[in-house]
KEPATOR-735025 format. One record per residue: residue in three letters; x, y, z of N, C-alpha, C in turn. Coordinates in steps of 0.1 Angstrom, whole numbers, padded with zeros to 4 digits, always signed. Layout:
! KEPATOR-735025
ALAXYZXYZXYZ;...
***
This chain:
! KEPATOR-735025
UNK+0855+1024+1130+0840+1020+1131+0832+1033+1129;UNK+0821+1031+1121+0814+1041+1120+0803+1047+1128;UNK+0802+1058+1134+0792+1062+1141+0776+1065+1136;UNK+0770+1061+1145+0755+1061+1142+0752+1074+1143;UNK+0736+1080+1140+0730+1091+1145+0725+1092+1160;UNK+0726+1077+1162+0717+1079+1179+0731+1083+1190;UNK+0741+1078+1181+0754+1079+1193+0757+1092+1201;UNK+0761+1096+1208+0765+1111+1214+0779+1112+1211;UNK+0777+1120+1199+0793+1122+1194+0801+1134+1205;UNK+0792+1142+1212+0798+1155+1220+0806+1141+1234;UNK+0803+1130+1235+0809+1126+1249+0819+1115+1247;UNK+0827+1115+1231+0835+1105+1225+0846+1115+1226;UNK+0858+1109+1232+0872+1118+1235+0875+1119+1220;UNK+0882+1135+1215+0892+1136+1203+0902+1124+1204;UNK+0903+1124+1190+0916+1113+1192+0930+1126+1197;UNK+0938+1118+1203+0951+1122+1205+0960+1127+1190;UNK+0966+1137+1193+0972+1148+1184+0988+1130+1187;UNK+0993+1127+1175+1006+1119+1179+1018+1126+1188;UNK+1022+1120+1197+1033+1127+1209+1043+1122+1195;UNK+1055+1129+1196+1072+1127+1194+1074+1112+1195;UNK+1072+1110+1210+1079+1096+1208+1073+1085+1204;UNK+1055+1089+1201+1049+1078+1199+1055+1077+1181;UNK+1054+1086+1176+1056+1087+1161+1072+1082+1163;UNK+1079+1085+1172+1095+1079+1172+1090+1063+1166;UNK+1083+1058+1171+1085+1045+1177+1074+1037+1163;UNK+1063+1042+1160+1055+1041+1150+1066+1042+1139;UNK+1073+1051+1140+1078+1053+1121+1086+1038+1121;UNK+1093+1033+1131+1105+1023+1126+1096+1011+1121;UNK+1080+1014+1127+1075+0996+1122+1068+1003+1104;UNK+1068+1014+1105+1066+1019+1093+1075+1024+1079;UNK+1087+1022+1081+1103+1022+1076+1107+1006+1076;UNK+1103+1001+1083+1104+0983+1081+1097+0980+1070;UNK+1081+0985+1071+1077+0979+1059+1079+0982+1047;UNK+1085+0995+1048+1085+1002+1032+1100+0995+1025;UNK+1106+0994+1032+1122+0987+1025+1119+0973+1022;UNK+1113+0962+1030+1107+0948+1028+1095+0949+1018;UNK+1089+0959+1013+1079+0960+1004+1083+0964+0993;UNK+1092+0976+0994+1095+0985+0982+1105+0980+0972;UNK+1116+0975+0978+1129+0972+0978+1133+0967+0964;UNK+1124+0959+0956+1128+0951+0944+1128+0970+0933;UNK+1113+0972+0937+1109+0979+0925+1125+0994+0928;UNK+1129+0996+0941+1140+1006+0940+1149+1003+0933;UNK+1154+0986+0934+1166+0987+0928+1163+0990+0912;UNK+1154+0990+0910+1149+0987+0892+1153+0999+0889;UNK+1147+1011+0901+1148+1030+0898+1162+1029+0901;UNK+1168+1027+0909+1182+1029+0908+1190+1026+0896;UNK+1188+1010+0891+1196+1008+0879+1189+1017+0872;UNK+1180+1017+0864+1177+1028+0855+1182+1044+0853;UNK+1183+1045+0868+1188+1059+0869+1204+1062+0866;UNK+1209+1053+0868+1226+1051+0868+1232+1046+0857;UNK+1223+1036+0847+1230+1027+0839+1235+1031+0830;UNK+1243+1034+0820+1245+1040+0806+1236+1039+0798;UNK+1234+1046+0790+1223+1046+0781+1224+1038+0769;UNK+1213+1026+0767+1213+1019+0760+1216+1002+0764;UNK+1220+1007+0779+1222+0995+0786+1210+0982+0789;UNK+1196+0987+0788+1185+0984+0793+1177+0989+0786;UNK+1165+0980+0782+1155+0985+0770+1144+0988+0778;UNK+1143+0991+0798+1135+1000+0799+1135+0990+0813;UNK+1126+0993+0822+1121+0986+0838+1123+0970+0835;UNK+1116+0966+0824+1108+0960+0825+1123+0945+0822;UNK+1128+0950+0812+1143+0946+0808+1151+0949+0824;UNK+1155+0956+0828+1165+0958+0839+1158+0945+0850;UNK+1144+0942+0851+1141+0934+0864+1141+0918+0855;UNK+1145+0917+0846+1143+0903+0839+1160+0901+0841;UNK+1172+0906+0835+1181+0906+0832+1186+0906+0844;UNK+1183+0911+0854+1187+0909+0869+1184+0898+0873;UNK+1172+0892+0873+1165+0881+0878+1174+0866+0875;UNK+1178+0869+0859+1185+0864+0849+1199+0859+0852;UNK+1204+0872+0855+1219+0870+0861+1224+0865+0875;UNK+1213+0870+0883+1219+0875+0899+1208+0864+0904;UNK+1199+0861+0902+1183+0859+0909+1178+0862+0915;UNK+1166+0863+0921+1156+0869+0922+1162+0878+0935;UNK+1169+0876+0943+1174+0884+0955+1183+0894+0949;UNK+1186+0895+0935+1195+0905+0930+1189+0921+0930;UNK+1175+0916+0933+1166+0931+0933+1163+0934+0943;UNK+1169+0922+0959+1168+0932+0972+1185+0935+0972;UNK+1194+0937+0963+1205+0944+0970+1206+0961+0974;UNK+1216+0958+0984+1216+0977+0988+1205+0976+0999;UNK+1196+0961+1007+1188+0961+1015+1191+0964+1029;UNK+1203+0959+1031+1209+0961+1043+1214+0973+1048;UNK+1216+0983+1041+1220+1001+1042+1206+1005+1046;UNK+1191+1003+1042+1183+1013+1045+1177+1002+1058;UNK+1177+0989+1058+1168+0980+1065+1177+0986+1079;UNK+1191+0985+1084+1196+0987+1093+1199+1001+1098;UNK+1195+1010+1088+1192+1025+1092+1179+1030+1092;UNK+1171+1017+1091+1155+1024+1089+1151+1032+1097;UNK+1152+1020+1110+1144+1021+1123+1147+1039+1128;UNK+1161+1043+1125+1166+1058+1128+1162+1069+1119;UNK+1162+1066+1106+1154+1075+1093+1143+1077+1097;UNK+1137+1064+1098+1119+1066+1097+1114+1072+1113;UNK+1120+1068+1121+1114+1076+1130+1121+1085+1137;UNK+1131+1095+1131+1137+1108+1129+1129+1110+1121;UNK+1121+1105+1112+1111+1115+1099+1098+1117+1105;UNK+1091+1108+1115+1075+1106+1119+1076+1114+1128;UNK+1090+1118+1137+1088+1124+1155+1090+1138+1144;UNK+1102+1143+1140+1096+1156+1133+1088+1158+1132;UNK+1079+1151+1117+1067+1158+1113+1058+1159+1125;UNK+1060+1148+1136+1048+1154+1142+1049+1164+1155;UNK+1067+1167+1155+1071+1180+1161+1069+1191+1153;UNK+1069+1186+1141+1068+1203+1129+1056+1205+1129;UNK+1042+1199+1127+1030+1203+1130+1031+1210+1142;UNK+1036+1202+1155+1029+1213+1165+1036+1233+1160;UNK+1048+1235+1159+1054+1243+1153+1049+1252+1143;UNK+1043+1245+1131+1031+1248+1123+1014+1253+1125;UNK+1010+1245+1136+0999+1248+1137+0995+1243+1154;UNK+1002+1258+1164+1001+1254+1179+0994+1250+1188;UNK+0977+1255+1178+0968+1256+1187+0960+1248+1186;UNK+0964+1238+1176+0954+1227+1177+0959+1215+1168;UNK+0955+1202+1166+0959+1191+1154+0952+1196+1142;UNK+0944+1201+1139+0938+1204+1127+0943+1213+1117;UNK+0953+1204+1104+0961+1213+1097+0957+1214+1085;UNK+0956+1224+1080+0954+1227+1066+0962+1215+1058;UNK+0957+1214+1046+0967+1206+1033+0979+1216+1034;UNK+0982+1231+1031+0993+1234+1029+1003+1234+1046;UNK+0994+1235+1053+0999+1234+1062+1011+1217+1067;UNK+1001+1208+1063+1004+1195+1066+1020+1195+1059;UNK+1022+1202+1046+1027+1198+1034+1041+1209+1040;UNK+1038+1217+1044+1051+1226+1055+1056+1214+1064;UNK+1051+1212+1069+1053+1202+1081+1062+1194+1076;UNK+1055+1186+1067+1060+1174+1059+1077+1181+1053;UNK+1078+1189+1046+1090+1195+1047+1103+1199+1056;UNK+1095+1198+1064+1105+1205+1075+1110+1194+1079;UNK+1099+1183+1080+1108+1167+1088+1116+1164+1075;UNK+1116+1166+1063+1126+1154+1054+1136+1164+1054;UNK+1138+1177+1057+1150+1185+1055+1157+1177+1070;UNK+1143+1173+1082+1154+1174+1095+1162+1159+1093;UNK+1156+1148+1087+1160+1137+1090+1168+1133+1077;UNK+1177+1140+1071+1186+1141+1058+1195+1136+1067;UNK+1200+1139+1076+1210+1138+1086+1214+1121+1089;UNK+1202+1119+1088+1203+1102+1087+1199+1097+1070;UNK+1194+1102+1066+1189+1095+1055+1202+1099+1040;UNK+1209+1104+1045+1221+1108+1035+1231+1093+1033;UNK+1234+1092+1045+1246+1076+1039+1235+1066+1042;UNK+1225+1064+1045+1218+1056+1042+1214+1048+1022;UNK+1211+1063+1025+1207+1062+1006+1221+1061+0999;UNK+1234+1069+1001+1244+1069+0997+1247+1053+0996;UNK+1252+1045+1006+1256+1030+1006+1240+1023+0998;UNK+1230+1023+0999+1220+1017+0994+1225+1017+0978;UNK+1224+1033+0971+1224+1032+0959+1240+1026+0951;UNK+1252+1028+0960+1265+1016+0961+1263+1000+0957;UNK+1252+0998+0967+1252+0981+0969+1241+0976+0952;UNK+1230+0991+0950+1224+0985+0941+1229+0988+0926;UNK+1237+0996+0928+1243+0995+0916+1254+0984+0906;UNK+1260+0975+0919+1269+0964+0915+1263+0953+0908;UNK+1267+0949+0898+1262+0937+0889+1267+0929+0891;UNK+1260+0919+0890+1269+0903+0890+1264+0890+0900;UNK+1272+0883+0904+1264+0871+0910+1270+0876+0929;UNK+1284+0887+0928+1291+0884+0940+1295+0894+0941;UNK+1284+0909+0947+1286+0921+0950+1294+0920+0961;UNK+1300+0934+0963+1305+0935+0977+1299+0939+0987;UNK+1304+0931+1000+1295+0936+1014+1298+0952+1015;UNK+1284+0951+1026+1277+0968+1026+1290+0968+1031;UNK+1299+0959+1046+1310+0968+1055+1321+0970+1050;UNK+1323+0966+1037+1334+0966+1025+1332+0982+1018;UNK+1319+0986+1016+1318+0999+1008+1321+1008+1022;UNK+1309+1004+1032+1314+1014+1039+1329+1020+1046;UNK+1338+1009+1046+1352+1009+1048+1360+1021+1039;UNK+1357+1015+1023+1364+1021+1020+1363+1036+1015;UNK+1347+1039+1018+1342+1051+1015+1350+1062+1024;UNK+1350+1055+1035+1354+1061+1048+1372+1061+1047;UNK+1376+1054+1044+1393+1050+1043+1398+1058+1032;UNK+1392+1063+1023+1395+1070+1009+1391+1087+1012;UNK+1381+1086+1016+1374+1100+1017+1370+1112+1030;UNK+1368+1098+1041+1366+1107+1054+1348+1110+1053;UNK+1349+1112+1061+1330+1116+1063+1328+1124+1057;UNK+1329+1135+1057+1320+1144+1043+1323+1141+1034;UNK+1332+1138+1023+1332+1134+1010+1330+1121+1009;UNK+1328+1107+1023+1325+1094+1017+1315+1095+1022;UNK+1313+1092+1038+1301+1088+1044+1290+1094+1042;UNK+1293+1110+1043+1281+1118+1038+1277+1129+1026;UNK+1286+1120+1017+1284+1128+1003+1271+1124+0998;UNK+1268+1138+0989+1253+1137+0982+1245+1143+0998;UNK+1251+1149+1008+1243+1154+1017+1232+1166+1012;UNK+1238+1177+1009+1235+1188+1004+1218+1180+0991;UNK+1225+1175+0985+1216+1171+0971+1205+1164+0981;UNK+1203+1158+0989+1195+1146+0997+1185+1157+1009;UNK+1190+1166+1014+1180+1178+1018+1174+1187+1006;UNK+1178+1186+0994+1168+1192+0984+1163+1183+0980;UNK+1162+1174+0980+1154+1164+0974+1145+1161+0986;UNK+1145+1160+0995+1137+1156+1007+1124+1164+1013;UNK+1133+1178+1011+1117+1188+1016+1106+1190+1002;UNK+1106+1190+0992+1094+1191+0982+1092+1173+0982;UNK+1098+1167+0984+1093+1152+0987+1082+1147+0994;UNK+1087+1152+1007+1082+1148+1021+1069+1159+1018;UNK+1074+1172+1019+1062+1177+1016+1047+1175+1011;UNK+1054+1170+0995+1043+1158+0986+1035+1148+0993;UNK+1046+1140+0999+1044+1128+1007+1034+1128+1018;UNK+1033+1136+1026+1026+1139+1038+1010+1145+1029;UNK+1015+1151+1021+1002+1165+1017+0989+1156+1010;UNK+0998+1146+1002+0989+1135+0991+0986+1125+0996;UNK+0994+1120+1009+0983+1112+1018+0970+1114+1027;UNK+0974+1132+1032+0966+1132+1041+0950+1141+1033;UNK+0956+1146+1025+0946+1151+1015+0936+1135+1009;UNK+0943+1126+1005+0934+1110+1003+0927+1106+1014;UNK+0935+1109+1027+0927+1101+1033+0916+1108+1041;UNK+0918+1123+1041+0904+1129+1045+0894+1131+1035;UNK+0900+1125+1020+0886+1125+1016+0881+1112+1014;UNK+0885+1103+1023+0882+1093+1022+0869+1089+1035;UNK+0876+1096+1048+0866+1096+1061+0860+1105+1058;UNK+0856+1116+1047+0844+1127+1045+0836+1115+1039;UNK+0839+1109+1030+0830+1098+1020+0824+1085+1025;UNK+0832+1082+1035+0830+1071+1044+0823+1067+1056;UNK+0826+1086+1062+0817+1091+1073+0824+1081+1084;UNK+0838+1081+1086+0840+1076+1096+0859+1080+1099;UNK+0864+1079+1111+0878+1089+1111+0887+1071+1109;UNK+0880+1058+1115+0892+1047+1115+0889+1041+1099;UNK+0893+1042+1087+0898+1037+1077+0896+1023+1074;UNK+0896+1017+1064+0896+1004+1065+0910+1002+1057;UNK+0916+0990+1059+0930+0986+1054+0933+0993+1037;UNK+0923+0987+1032+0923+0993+1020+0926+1008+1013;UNK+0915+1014+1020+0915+1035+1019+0930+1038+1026;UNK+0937+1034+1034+0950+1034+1044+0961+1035+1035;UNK+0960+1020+1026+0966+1016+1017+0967+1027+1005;UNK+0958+1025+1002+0955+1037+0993+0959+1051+0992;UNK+0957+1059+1004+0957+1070+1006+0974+1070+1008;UNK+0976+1059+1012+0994+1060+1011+1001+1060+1000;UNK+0997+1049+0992+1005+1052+0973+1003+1064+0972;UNK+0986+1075+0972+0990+1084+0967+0999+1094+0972;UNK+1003+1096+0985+1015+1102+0992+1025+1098+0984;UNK+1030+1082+0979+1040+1080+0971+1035+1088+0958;UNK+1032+1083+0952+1030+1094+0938+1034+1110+0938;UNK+1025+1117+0949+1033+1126+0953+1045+1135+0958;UNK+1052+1122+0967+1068+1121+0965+1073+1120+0955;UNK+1071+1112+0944+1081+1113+0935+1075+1120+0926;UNK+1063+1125+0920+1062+1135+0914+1068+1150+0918;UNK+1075+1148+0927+1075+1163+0936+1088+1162+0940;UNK+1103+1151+0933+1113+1154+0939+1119+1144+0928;UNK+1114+1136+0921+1119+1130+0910+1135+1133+0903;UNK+1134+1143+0897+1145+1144+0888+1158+1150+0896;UNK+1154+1158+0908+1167+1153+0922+1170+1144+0925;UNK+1162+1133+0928+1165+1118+0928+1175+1113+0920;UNK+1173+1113+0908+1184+1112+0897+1197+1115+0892;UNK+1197+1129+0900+1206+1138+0904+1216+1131+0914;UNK+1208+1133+0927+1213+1124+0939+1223+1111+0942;UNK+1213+1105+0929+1217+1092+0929+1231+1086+0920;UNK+1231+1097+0914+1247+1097+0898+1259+1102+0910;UNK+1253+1115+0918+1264+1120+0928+1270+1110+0936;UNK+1257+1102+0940+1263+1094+0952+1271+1082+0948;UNK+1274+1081+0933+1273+1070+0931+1290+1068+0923;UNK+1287+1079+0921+1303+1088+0913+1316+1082+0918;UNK+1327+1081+0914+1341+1079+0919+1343+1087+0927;UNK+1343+1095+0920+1352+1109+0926+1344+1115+0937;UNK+1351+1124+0947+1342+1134+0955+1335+1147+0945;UNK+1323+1154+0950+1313+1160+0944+1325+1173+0943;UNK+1325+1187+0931+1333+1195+0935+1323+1208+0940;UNK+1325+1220+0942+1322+1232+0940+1307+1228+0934;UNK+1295+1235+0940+1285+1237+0929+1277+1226+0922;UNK+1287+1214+0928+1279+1205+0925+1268+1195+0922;UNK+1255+1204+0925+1243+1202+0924+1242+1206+0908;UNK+1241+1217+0906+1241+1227+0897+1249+1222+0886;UNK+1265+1218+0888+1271+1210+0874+1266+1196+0871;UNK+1261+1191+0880+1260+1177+0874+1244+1182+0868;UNK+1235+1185+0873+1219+1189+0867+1227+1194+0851;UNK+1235+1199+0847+1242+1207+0837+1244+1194+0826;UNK+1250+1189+0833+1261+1177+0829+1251+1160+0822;UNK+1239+1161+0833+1227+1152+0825+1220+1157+0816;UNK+1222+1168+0812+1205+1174+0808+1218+1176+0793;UNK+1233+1180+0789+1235+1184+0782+1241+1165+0774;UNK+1245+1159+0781+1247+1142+0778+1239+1133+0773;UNK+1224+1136+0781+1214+1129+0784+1203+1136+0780;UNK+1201+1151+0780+1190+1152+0773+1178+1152+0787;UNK+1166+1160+0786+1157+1160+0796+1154+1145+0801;UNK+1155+1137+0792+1148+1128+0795+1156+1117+0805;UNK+1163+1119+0805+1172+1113+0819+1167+1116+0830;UNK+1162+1128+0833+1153+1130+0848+1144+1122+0853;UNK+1137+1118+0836+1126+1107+0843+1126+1092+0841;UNK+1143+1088+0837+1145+1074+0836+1147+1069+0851;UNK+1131+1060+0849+1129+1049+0860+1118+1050+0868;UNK+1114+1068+0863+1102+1071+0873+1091+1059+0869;UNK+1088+1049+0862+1077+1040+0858+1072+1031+0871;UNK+1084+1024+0875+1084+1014+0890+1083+1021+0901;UNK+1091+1034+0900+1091+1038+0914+1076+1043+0915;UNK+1064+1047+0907+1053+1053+0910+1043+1041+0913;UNK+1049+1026+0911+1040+1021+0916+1041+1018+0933;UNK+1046+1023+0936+1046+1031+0954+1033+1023+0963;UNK+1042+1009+0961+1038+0996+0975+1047+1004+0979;UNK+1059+1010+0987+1063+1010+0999+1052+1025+1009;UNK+1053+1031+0998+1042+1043+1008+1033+1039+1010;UNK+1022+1029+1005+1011+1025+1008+1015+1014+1019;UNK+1026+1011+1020+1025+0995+1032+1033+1007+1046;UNK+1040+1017+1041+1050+1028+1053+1037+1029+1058;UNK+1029+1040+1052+1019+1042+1062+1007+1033+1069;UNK+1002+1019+1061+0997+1012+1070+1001+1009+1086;UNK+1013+1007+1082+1024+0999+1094+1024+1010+1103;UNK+1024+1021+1095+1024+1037+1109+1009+1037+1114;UNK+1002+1037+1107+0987+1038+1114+0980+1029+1123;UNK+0987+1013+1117+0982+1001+1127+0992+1004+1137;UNK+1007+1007+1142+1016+1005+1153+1010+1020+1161;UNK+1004+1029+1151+1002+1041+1166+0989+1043+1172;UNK+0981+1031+1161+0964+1033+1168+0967+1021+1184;UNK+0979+1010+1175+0984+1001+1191+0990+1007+1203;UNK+0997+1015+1203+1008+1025+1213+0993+1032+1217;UNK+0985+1039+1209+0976+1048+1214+0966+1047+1226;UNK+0962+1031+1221+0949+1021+1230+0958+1016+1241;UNK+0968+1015+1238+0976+1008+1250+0986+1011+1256;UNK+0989+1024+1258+0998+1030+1265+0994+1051+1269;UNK+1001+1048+1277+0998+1068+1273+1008+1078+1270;UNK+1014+1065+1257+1023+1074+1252+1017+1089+1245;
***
């Protein structure tokens, strides 16, 4: 709500700087929404990113052909890896950043853009730890074609039965914390950069659904403008037969670019930048911690 001139702004309490646990608890209703919102347009970046070339005459072809073959639910597969790891990703990612702020900037909530954008870094390098076989089984489930994929506890079985945890469960780790800190960094930097120039313009700090919305896509835009062609990377490693060898990051970036040509990096970026899930992540974080805030002392 916006304040008047008559109001006495010196006797209206700061808002609260977010505690750890409140953001614990905020991110999972904010990781709910982004997988139930996002989910079609990922598998579209996934297939695109993975497919052979020539397989697919572009987004637009991969979400028809799918719809086509599998039906319309063929574009939430791989849902049940991030939906049942959300609630742990997303709020291992919110209680960070808002442990990395304080860490960042001790003496007060008020963080610079570069500042915010450190922060934002430091939580997607910390919460890789969960978001590694998350994304690893996601991009498994969405890469299967057909009418009668295999269940997630089928991949994860035999990821684990064949490989053992670091080469099944948590392969593509290493690739998934470089891809995460210039991500998150983006992510945090390009929302919160929208949305303060939205309350300078507005003249008011509570947002309306819309500017919230808003200022979230463009965090998405600057996630994936800002970690993109690791994505792609990521997503071939995790996705591979074999275990990753020696250097792995480094040969396969080798291995697309000399196969595939630059433009492999940015096959698929078209869907993913229409980024409904960062615009609905952060509603869902803003409406669940303005609720925790008024009603609790967390």
């Amino acid at each position: 709500m916006s304040t008047s001139p008559s109001q006495d702004l010196s006797a209206q309490a700061a808002p609260r700087a977010p505690s750890t646990l409140s953001s614990l608890i905020a991110g999972s209703f904010g990781g709910m929404a982004q997988v139930l919102s996002g989910q079609p347009l990922d598998t579209i970046k996934t297939r695109a990113q993975t497919s052979p070339a020539g397989q697919f005459k572009g987004p637009l072809d991969i979400a028809v052909q799918t719809i086509k073959k599998e039906g319309f639910l063929g574009l939430y597969k791989g849902m049940a890896s991030p939906l049942l790891g959300v609630a742990g990703v997303n709020s291992l990612l919110f209680a960070s950043n808002a442990y990395a702020r304080k860490l960042v900037s001790p003496y007060g909530p008020n963080l610079s853009i570069s500042e915010v954008a450190t922060a934002g870094a430091i939580a997607g390098a910390a919460q890789s730890i969960l978001a590694s076989p998350v994304e690893m089984f996601k991009v498994r489930m969405q890469a299967q074609y057909g009418p009668n994929p295999r269940k997630l506890r089928e991949i994860v079985a035999e990821m684990y039965t064949k490989y053992g945890w670091k080469q099944g469960i948590f392969r593509g780790y290493w690739i998934t914390v470089v891809r995460e800190i210039p991500a998150y960094g983006g992510f945090y930097a390009g929302y919160e950069y929208t949305k303060r120039s939205f309350q300078k313009s507005l003249h008011t700090d509570e947002l309306p659904v819309w500017a919230t919305l808003t200022s979230g896509a463009m965090g998405g835009v600057a996630y994936w403008t800002a970690c993109y062609p690791l994505d792609v990377v990521k997503s071939r490693i995790q996705l591979q037969e074999a275990p990753p060898g020696r250097n792995y990051i480094i040969n396969t970036f080798a291995k697309i670019y000399r196969e595939e040509g630059a433009a492999a990096f940015v096959r698929g970026l078209t869907p993913t930048c229409d980024v409904p899930a960062a615009a609905t992540t952060f509603l869902a974080f803003e409406l669940a911690m303005g609720f925790i805030q008024k009603n609790t002392n967390l």
